[in-house]
N, C-alpha and C positions, 0 to 999 in steps of 0.2 A: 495170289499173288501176287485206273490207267492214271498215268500222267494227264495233266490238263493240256498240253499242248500236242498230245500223242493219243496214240491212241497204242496203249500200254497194254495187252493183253492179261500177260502177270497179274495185275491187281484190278482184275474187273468188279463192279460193283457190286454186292451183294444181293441182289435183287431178282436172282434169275431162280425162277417156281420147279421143285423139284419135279412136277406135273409135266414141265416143258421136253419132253425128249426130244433128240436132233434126230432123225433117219436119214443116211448120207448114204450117195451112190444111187445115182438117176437108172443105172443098168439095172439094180437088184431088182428082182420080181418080188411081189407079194408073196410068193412059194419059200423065197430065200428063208434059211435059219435065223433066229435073230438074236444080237450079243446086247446083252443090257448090260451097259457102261457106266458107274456111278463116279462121279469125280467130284473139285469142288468148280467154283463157279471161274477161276482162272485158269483152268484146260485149255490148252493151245497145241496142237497138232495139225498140221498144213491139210486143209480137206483134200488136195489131190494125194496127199499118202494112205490117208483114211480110206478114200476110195478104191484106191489099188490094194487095201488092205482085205476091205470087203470083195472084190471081184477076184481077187487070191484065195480065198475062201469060202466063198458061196454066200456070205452070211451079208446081215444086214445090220448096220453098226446102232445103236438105240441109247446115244446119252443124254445123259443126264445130269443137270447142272446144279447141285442141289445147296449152295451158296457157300460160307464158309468153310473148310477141313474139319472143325469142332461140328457145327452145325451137321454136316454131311457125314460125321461117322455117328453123333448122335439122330439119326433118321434111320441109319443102317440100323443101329442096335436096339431102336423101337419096334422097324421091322424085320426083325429075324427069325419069328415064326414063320414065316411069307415072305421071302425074301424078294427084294426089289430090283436085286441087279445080280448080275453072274462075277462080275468081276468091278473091282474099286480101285481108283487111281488118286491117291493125293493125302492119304495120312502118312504123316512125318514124325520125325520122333518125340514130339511131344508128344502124341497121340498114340502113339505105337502099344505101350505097356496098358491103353485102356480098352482098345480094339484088340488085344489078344485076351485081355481077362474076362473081355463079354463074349469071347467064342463066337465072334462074327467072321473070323478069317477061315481059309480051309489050305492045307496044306499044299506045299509045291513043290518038285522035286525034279523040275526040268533045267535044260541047261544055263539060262538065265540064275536061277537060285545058287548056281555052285562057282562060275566064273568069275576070276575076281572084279573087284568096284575099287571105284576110289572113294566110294563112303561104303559105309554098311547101316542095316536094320535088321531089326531080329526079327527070326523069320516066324509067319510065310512072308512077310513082307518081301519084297524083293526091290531093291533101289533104283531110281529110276535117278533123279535128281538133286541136284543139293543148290544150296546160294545160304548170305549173311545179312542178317537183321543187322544194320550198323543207322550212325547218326550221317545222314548226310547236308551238303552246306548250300546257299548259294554265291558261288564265286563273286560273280562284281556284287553283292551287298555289302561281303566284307569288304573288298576293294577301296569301294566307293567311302564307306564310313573309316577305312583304314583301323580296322578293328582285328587282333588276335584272333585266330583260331582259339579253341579251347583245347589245352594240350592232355586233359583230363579228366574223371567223373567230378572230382574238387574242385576244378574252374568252371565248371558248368552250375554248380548252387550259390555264386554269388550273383546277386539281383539284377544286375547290370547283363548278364550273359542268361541267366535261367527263364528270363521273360522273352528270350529270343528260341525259345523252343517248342515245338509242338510234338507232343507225343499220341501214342492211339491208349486207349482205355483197353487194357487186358483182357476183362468180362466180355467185351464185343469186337476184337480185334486181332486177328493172328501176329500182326509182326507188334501190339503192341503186350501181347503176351510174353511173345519169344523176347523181347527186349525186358520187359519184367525181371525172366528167369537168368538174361544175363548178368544183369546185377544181382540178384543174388548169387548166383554159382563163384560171382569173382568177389565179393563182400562178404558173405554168408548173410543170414536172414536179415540178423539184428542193425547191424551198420547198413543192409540195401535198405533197409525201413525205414533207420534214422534220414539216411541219402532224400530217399522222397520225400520226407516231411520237410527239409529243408527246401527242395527244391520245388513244394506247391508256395513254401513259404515266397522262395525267389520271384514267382509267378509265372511256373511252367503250364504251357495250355494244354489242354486235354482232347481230345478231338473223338469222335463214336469209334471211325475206323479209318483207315489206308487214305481211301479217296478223300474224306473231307478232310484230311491232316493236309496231304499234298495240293490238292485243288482248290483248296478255300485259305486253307490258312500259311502254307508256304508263301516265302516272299515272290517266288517265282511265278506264280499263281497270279492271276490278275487281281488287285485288291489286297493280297494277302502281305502282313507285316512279319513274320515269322522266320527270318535264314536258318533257319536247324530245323531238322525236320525226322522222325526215323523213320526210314525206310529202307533200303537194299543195297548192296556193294555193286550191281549192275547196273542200278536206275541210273547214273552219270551216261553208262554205255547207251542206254535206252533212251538217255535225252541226244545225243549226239545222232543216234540212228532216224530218230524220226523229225528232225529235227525240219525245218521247212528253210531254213537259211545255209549256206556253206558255211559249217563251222570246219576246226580244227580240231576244237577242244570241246568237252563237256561245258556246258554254261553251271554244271555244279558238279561237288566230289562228297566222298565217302570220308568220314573220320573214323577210323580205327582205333577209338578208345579201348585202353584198358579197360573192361567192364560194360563194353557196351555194342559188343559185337555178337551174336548165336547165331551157330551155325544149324539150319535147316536141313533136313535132308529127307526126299518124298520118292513116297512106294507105292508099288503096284502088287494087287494080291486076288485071288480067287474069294468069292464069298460063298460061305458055308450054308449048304444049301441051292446054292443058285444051279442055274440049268446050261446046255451047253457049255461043258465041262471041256470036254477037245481044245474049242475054240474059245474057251476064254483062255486057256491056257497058250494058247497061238498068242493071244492077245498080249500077255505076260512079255514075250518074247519080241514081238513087234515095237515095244515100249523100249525094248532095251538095243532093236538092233540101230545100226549106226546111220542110218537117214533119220530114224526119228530125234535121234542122240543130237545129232548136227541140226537138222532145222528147231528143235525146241529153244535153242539157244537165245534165239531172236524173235518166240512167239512167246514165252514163260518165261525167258529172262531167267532163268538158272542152268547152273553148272551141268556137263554130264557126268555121267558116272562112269558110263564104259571105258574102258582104256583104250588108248591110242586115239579118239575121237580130237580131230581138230576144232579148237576152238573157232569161232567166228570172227571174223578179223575186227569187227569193233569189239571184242572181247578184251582185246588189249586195253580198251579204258574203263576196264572193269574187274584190277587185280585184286589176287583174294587178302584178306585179311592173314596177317601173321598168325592171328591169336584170337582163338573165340573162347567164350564160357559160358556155363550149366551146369545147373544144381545134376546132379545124378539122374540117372533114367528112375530109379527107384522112386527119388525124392519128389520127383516129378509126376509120378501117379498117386504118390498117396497124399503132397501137400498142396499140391499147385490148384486144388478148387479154395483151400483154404488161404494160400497167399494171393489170389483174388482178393478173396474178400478183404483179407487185412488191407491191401493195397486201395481198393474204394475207401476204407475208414478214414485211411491215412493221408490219402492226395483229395476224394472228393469230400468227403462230411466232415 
C-alpha cells in the first residue's frame, strides 16, 4: 500500500520473501502456540499492539510478507493443499471474487463478521480497511509553471498535460490496476481503451510499480519531472505527517477526477485449512477492534472501517473522494485478467 522522503509504510516495496516470517513478542516462549499471519508486503500494525496481542493469548505471532495482494493471494492458492498460514490479512475487493472461487477462505461467524462497517466484502472476508486510488499533484510545480489543474479525464490526453503523468502498469501494480478498473467502470471498456491509446499517444509514462512512479519519477522525488502521479487520497496526509520541515499544508493534493478515483477496501479472513482455529479467529477480531482501527491510520495510510473510530488528526488533509468507480465485482473476476492484457497492447506495444 513508501514515499521518497518518508518512510511510507502503505506502499512498501515489493521485495519482502514470503520465506521471511516476523516472530514478535520477546516474552513468548518457544512452548507458545503459533499463528501464521499471511498479509501483503504493506502490513503495518504498531509492534507494541502485536505484542500485547500475543501475551493476551499465549501465542506467537509468525508473519508473513509475501509482496503484492495479487501476488500474496496467488501463493495462498498454490498452496492450499498445505496450507501456509492460518489466517490472511489484505485481499480487497478486487481480489475478493478470485479468493472465494479458489476455496482458499474458511468461514467466520464471530462478532466482527456481523457488526456493522462502513465498507463491506463478501464474506468470509471480514473488512478491516478502505482508502482511493486517485491522481495526485505536486503543489508548487503547478505553482511555479502557473499551469491548470486538469479539471478531467479529457484534459488529461492533450500532450501538453498527458506527458506530465506517471502511471503504474496494471500486470505488476495494485493501485495501477485499481486505477485501470476506474476508467473503465466510469467509460465502459470501449471509450477506457480509446482514453489510453490517446493518452500513450500524449506521452503518458508508465512505471513497474507504486515506488518507482513516486520515488523516481514524481516531480517531488529528486530528479523526477513528472507532477501527476497515481497514488492515494492520503498520501498528501502522509506527506505532511512525516514531513521533516514545519509545514501547514501537504506540499501535494489528490484530484478527484471523474473517472479516476477506486475505492479499495481490505479483509481479514481465516484460511481453509490452516491450524490454530481459536486464535486466528481472536486475530480476526483484534484487526477490527479500535486501537488497531486507530493506530493503522498512520502506519497503512487507510480509512477504518469500524464505526465511531476517530479519525487521526492529519486525517483532515486526507478527505475522501465524493465519487469512486468500478466495473462490477462480477466483471472484475471474469474480465480483468483480460483487460490486462488489452491495456499492455494498447499503452505498451
Amino acid at each position: 500500500m513508501q514515499h521518497g522522503i518518508f518512510s511510507f509504510s502503505r506502499r512498501q516495496a515489493l521485495a519482502t520473501a514470503l520465506s521471511v516470517g516476523l516472530a514478535l513478542g520477546a516474552s513468548a516462549t518457544s512452548a507458545a502456540q503459533e499463528l501464521r499471519v499471511l498479509t501483503h508486503s504493506s502490513f503495518g500494525v504498531p509492534k507494541p499492539l502485536l505484542a500485547q496481542f500475543e501475551k493476551d493469548n499465549g501465542v506467537t505471532l509468525r508473519i508473513s510478507k509475501a509482496g503484492d495482494a495479487g501476488e500474496m493471494l496467488n501463493k495462498l492458492i498454490l498452496t492450499r493443499k498445505a496450507p501456509i498460514a492460518d489466517v490472511v490479512y489484505g485481499i480487497d475487493n478486487t481480489l475478493a471474487a478470485k479468493a472465494i472461487a479458489a476455496e482458499v477462505l474458511d468461514s467466520y461467524s464471530g462478532p466482527a463478521s456481523h457488526r456493522a462497517a462502513a465498507q463491506t466484502l463478501p464474506a468470509p472476508l471480514v473488512p478491516v480497511d478502505y482508502g482511493y486510488v486517485t491522481i495526485n499533484y505536486d503543489v508548487q510545480w503547478f505553482a511555479k509553471h502557473k499551469l491548470a489543474l486538469p479539471g478531467n479525464l479529457e484534459d488529461l490526453t492533450a500532450p501538453a498535460m498527458a506527458r506530465l503523468l506517471v502511471v503504474q502498469n496494471p500486470a505488476t501494480s495494485s493501485p495501477g490496476y485499481a486505477f485501470l478498473l476506474a476508467t473503465i467502470g466510469a467509460m465502459g471498456e470501449e471509450k477506457a481503451f480509446d482514453w489510453w491509446a490517446r493518452m500513450r499517444k500524449g506521452g503518458v509514462k508508465v512505471a513497474k510499480g507504486w515506488s518507482e512512479a513516486y520515488y523516481t519519477d514524481f516531480s517531488r522525488a529528486e530528479g523526477g519531472s513528472r507532477p501527476l502521479v497515481v497514488s492515494y487520497a492520503t498520501s498528501p496526509a502522509a506527506e505532511l505527517f512525516y514531513s521533516k520541515e514545519k509545514l501547514t499544508q501537504p506540499p501535494t493534493g489528490s484530484l478527484s477526477l471523474p473517472g479516476a478515483v477506486f475505492k479499495q477496501v481490505e479483509g481479514v479472513a481465516l484460511v481453509k485449512g490452516g491450524q490454530a482455529r481459536p486464535v486466528a479467529e481472536k486475530f480476526i477480531e483484534f484487526m477490527r477492534s479500535v486501537e488497531v482501527q486507530k493506530q493503522m491510520q498512520t502506519e497503512m495510510w487507510m480509512y477504518p472501517v469500524e464505526p465511531g473510530v476517530a479519525r487521526a488528526d492529519v486525517m483532515q488533509f486526507a478527505p475522501e473522494p465524493a465519487k469512486a468507480d468500478a466495473p462490477s465485482d462480477k466483471d472484475i473476476a471474469d474480465k480483468g485478467a483480460a483487460w490486462v492484457t488489452r491495456w499492455t497492447q494498447v499503452v505498451l506495444k
